[in-house]
C-alpha positions in Angstrom: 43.3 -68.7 8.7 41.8 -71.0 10.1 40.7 -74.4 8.4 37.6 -76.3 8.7 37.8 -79.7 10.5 38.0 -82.4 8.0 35.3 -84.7 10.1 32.0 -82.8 11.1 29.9 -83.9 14.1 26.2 -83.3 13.9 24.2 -84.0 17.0 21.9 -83.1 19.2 17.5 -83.6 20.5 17.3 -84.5 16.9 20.1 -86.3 15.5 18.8 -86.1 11.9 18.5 -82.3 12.0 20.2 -80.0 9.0 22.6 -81.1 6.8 25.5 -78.6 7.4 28.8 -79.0 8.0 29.1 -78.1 11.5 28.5 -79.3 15.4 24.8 -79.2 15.9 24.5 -79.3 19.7 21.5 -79.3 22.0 19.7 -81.3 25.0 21.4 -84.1 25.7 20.8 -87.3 27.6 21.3 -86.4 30.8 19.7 -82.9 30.7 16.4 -84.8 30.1 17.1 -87.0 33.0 17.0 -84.1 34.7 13.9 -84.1 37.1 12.7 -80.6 36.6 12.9 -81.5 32.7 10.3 -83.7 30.8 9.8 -83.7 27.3 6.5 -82.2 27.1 8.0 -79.2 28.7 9.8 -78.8 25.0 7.0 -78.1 23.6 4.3 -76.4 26.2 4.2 -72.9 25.2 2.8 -71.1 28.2 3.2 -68.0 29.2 5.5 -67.2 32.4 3.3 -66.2 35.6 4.7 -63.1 37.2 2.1 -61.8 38.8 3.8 -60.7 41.5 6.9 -59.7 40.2 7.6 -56.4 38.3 10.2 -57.2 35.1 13.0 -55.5 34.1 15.8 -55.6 32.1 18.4 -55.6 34.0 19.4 -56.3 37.8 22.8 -56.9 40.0 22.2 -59.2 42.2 24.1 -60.8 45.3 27.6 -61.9 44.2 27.2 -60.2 40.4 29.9 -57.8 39.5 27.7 -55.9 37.1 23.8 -55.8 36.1 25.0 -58.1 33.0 26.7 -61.4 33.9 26.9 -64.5 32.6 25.5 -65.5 36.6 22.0 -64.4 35.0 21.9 -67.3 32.2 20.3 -70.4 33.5 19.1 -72.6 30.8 15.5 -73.7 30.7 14.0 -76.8 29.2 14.7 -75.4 25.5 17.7 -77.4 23.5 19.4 -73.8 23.1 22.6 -74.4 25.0 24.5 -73.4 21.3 22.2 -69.8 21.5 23.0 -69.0 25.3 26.8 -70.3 25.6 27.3 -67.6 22.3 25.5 -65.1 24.4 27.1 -65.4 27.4 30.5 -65.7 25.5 29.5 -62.1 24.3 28.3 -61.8 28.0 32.1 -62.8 29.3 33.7 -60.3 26.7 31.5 -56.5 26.8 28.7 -56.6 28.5 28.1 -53.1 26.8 27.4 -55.3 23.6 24.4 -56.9 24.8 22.9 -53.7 26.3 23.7 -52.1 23.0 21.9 -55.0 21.3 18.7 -54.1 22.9 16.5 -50.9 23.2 13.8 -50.3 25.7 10.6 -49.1 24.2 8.0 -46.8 25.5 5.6 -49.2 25.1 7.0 -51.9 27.3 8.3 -53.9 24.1 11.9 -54.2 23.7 13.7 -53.9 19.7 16.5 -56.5 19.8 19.1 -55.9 16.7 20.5 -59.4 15.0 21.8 -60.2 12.1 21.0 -62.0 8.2 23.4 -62.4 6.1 23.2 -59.3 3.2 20.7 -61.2 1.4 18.3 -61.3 4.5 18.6 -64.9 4.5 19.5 -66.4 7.9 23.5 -66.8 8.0 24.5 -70.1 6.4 28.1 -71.7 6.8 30.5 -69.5 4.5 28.1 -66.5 5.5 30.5 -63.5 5.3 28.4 -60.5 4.9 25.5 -59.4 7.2 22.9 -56.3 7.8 21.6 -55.6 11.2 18.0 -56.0 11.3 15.4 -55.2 14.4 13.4 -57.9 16.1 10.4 -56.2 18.8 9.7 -58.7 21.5 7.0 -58.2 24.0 7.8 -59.6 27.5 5.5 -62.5 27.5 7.9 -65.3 27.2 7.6 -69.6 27.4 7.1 -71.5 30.6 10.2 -73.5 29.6 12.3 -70.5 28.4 15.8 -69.8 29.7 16.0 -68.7 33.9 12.3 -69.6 34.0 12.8 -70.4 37.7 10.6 -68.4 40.2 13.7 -67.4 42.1 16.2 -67.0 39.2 17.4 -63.6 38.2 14.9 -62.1 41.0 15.8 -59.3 43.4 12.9 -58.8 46.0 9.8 -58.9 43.7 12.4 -57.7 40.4 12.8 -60.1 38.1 15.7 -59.5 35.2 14.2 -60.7 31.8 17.9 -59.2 29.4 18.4 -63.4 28.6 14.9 -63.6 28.6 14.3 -61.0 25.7 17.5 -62.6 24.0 16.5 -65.8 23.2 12.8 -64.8 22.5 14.1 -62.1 20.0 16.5 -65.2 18.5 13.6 -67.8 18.4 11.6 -64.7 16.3 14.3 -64.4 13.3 14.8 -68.2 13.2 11.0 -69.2 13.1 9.5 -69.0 16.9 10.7 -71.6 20.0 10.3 -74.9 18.0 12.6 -73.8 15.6 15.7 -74.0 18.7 14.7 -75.8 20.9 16.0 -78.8 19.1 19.5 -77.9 19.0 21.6 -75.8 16.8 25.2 -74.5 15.5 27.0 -72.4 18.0 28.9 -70.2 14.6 25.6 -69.3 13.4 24.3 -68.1 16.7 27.2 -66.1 17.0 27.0 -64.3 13.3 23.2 -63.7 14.3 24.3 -62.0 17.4 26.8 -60.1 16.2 27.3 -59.6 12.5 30.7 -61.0 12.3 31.5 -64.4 10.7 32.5 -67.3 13.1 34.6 -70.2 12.3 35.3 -73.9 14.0 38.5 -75.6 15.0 39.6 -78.5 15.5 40.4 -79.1 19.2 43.6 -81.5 18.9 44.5 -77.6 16.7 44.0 -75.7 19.7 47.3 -75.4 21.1 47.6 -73.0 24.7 49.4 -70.4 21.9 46.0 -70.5 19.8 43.9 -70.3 23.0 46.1 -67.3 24.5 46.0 -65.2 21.2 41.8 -66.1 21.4 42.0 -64.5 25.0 43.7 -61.4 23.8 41.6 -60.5 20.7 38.6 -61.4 23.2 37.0 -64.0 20.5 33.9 -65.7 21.7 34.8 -69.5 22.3 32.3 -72.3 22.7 33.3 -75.8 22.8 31.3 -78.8 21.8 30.8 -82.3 23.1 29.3 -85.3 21.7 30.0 -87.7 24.5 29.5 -87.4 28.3 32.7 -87.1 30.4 32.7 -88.2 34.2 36.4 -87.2 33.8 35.5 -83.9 33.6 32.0 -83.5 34.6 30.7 -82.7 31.1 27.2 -83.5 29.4 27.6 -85.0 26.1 25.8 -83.2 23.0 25.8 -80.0 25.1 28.1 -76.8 24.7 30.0 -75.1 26.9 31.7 -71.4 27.2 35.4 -70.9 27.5 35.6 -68.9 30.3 39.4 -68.5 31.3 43.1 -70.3 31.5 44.5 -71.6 34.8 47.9 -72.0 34.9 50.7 -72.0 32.6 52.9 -74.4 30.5 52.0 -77.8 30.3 49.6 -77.5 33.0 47.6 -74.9 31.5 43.9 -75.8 31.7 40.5 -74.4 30.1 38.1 -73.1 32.7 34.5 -73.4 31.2 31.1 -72.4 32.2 27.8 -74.1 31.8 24.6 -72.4 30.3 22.6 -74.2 33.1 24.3 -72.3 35.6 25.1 -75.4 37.6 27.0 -78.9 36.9 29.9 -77.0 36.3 32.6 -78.7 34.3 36.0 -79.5 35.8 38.7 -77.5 34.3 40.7 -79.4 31.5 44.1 -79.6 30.2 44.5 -78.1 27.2 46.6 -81.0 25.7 43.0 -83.3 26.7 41.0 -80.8 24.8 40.6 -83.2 22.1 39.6 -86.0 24.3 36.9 -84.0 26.0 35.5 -82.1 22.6 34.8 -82.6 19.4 34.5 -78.7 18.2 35.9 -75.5 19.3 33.9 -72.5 17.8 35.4 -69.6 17.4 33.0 -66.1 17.2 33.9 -62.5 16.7 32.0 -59.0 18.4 34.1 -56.5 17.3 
């Protein structure tokens, strides 16, 4: 069993947010230094213009492997990184998951199935019982949502709206858009995607033995940071999904992924996994 970290780091667009004893994670610093990023972009609600564009759920495009890949999440101007690192985690592990999470209607709606916990409360920490429940979600989504760029996810005049419909079907349990854009906890985003309860470790706790046995039960791992890292090209207060090991031994690193979908991190050692994080979560799909 694993044991919670004695210190908990809480952190994110707003600092002072939730009082729970976990890593609360979400735009950082240098996100909103980015230039296609301003902070009234947080909160614009507008609707995406595709006019030209037909949507669909799913697409493979140039270099993908299969329709679902975690190459289709591209974060937007929402503090979500904790939502879209657990669903591209999911992404990494069965991509038969996520199309099984979501059901095409007749109407042009999507149903989405989440999780509560049994009590049909939102999952708290200690959560270890849930019920499915259905969220609809029509395809009119924010101008700062997740791969809002005009040429993200688009094949010829497809666009591919799976991510899309994700987070818009997460932001509808939890209380609309304002209520994650702000930053969240990477566990409970898992347990809402998937029913099962996640924990969090302690990096200096995850030895390459740990991390291997992860791999081969096909956990969903996140990791957390609170400060930047020019070390290792990482954005502090942002999450990041585990993606791989390279190499062996003691030179075994972590290969991660960023929900942007650019500024990739440079692979770590695991022995500096403490140095560069502050929280490993660890999620469950099956």
């Amino acid at each position: 069993m694993r044991n919670e970290p004695s210190t908990i780091f809480q952190f994110g667009f707003d600092s002072t947010q939730g009082t729970d004893p976990s890593v609360l994670v979400g735009i950082s610093a240098d996100m909103l230094a980015q230039p296609w990023l301003t902070q009234a972009a947080l909160v614009l609600p507008v609707a995406v213009k595709t006019a030209a564009q037909t949507m669909v759920l799913y697409l493979t495009e140039t270099g993908d492997k299969q329709a679902i890949s975690v190459d289709d999440i591209h974060q937007g101007q929402i503090g979500d990184c904790y939502l879209l690192s657990s669903i591209g985690e999911i992404t990494l592990n069965s991509p038969a998951f996520i199309q099984n999470m979501i059901h095409a209607n007749s109407n042009g709606t999507e149903t989405v199935t989440l999780y509560t916990a049994s009590n049909g409360r939102l999952p708290g920490f200690g959560t270890t019982a849930f019920r499915a429940i259905s969220e609809v979600v029509t395809n009119v989504f924010p101008a700062n949502s997740v791969n809002n760029g005009a040429t993200q996810d688009v094949v010829g005049n497809q666009k591919e709206i799976w991510v899309q419909v994700l987070e818009k079907a997460f932001a509808t349990l939890n209380g609309g858009y304002g209520a994650i854009q702000n930053g969240g906890y990477p566990t409970l985003a898992m347990e809402e995607l998937t029913g099962k309860a996640a924990t969090t470790v302690s990096p200096a706790s995850m030895t390459l033995s740990q991390l291997q046995a992860d791999v081969t039960n096909k956990d969903l791992i996140t990791m957390d940071t609170s400060q930047a890292s020019s070390t290792y090209n990482l954005v502090g207060g942002h999450c990041y999904m585990f993606d791989s090991i390279i190499g062996s031994g003691t030179s075994a690193m972590a290969h991660l992924l960023n929900p942007w979908g650019m500024d990739q991190p440079k692979d770590i050692p695991i022995a500096q996994l403490s140095k560069a994080f502050v929280q490993v979560d660890v999620g469950h799909y099956a």
